[in-house]
SELO-180763 format. One record per residue: x negated, y, z of N, C-alpha, C, O, CB in turn. Coordinates in pm, whole numbers, plus 50000, padded with zeros to 5 digits. Glycine has a CB too. Layout:
N
XYZXYZXYZXYZXYZ
...
//
This chain:
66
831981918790011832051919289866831261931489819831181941289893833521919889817
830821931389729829841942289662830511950989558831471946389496828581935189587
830041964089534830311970289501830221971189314829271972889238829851976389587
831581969389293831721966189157830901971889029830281966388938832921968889137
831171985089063829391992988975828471988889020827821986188919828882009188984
827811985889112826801983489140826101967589093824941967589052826911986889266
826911953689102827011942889074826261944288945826371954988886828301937889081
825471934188889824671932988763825011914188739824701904088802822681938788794
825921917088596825481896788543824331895188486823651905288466826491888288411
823951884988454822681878688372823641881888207822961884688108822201856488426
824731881388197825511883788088825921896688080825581904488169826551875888083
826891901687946827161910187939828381908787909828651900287825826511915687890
829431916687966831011914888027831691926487949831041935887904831201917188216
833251925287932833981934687927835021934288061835531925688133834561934187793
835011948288050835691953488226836841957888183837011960188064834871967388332
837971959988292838811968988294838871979288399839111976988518839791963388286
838581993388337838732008388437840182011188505840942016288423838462023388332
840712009288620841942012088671841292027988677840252029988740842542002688820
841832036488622841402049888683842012056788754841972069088760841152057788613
842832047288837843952057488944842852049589010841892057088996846052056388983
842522040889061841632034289164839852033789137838972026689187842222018589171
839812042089060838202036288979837482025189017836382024089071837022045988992
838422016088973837962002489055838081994088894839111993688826839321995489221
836901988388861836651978888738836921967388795836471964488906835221978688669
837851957888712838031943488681837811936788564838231940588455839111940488702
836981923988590836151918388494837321911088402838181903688451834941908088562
837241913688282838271904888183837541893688148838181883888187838771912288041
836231889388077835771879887970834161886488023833721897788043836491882387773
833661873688030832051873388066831741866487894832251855887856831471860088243
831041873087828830091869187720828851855187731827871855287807829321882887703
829241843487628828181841487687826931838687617826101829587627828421833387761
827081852087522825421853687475825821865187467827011867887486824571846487340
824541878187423824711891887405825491898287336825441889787246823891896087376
826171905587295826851910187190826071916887030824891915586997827661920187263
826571919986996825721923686869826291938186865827031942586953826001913586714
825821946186738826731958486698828201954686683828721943786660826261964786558
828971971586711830371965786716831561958486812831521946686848830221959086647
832521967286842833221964386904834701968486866834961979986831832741967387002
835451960586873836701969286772838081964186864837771952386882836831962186557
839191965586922840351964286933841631959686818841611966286714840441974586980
842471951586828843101946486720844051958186778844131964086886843501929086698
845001958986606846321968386575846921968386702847121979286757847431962986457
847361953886776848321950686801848001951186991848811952687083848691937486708
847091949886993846041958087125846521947987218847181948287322846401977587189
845811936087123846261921087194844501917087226843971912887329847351906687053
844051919487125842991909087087842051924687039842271935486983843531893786938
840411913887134839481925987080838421916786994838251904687005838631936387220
837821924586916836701916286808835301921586862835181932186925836891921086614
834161912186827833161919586856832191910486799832721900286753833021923786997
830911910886788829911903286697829111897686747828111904986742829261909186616
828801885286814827681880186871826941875086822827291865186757827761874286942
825491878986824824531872286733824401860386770824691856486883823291877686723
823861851386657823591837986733822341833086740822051822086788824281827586684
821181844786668819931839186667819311855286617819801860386517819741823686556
818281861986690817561876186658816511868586583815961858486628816951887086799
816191875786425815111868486367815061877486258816141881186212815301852786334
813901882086202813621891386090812411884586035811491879286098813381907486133
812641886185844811531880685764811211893885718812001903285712811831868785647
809791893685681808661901585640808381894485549808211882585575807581904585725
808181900585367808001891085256807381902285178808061912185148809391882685188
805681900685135804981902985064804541900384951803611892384940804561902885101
805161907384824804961901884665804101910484628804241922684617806241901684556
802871901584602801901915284476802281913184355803131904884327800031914484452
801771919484279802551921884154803551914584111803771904284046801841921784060
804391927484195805821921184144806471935084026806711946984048807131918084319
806581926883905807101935283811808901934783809809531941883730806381930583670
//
């Protein structure tokens, strides 16, 4: 078995740090990138986070624009 830091997904994961063992366990594999943002609910049940669903930017050129 390989070494848990060391291991790389094609995805991007949230882990859990045992830090008496510094040994990470994988909770939830993503399965697209995440976006900005990551937040924990009150109730430290449930975590939120933002996945884009499409990277895309418009560029819009008006001449005389009054």
């Amino acid at each position: 078995m390989s070494d848990p830091h060391t291991w790389v997904s094609p995805h991007a994961s949230i882990q859990f740090l045992d830090f008496a063992t510094n040994k990470t366990i994988p909770i939830w594999t993503l399965e697209k990138e995440p976006g900005w943002g990551l937040s924990l609910a009150h109730d430290g049940k449930s975590i939120v986070y933002v996945q884009n669903e499409f990277a895309e930017s418009n560029l819009m050129l008006v001449k005389n624009f009054r």
